[in-house]
C-alpha angles and dihedrals in degrees: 000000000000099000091054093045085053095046097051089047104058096038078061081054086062116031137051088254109214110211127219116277080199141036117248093213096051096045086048085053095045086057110144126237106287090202098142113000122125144148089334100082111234123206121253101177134342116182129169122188128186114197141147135245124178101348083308117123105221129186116209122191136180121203123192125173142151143177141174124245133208081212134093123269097225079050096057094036089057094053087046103056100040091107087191095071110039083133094077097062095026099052090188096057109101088201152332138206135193100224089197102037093151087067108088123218093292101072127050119265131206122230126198115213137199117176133162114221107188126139118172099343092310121117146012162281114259133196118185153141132235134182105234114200130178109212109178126022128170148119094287106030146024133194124181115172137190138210127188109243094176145333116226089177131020136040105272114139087180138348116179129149140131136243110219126198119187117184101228128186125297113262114245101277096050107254107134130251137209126190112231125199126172112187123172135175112198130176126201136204140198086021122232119237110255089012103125085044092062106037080057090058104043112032095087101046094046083047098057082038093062091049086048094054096030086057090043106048087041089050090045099058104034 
């Protein structure tokens, strides 16, 4: 625990921290009934919201969504914490690097990212870094949460945002089941023309996207 809280400590020596515009605890209470769902994600809240600030167009979005897995819970949170290879569930990041890959789970890392968000013709390329920290893990949850450092390309004023798993009961029939949730804030300046009418049309679609890859590649290397 001293180590973490050091660590912590000195990567806000170094960075422009972004504090949560939410509280973790109280999104994770405020979880929705899971009756039905399953693999397919299913949408909790999108909201997109243009505004101004200084003479500075911004563009804010939420994005909530959850699923339920027939995998197990230590299987997906293995996947979701390799921050080397945040390119096999985000199939529009480039690449990603853990800058601190010695430090085990206890401690932040910091990931490098670069991803290239570009949907007919509308967006951008984007390099960034982000503090990862994983702030629960046991048998029957894990919680691994991001928050934006700097942005060297792009136009993110903030992205922040968490990843829950939740062991659930076994089906019926006794495969095991792990309740999945992705929720991210982000924040954009110096808007991009066309840029809230993309991300309408294809949030959904890149959401369901990242479950599909995240079940697969964990399936796959089970």
């Amino acid at each position: 625990m001293l180590k973490k809280i050091f660590t912590l400590f000195l990567l806000l020596l170094n960075t422009s921290f972004y504090l949560y515009s939410f509280d973790i605890n109280n999104k994770i209470a405020d979880t929705p009934s899971i009756d039905g769902l399953r693999k397919t994600a299913k949408r909790i809240e999108y909201k997109l919201n243009k505004y101004e600030k200084n003479d500075e167009e911004y563009l804010s979005a939420i994005s909530d969504y959850h699923a339920v897995f027939d995998l197990p819970l230590c299987s997906l949170a293995k996947v979701i914490s390799d921050h080397e290879n945040g390119d096999k569930v985000f199939k529009r990041l480039v690449e990603t690097s853990d800058l601190n890959p010695n430090d085990d789970l206890s401690v932040p890392h910091r990931q490098r990212v670069y991803n290239s968000a570009k949907f007919m013709g509308v967006g951008a390329d984007y390099i960034y870094t982000t503090i990862v920290d994983v702030e629960k893990y046991t048998e029957d949850v894990f919680i691994m949460s991001w928050k934006l450092v700097s942005c060297e390309i792009g136009n993110f004023e903030s992205y922040n945002g968490f990843w829950y798993l939740k062991k659930l009961d076994p089906d019926k029939d006794g495969h095991c089941r792990t309740y999945v949730r992705l929720y991210a804030e982000t924040v954009f300046n110096n808007v991009i023309p066309m840029q809230d009418v993309v991300m309408n049309m294809f949030t959904d679609s890149e959401t369901r996207d990242v479950f599909r890859s995240l079940y697969k590649y964990t399936n796959e290397n089970e």
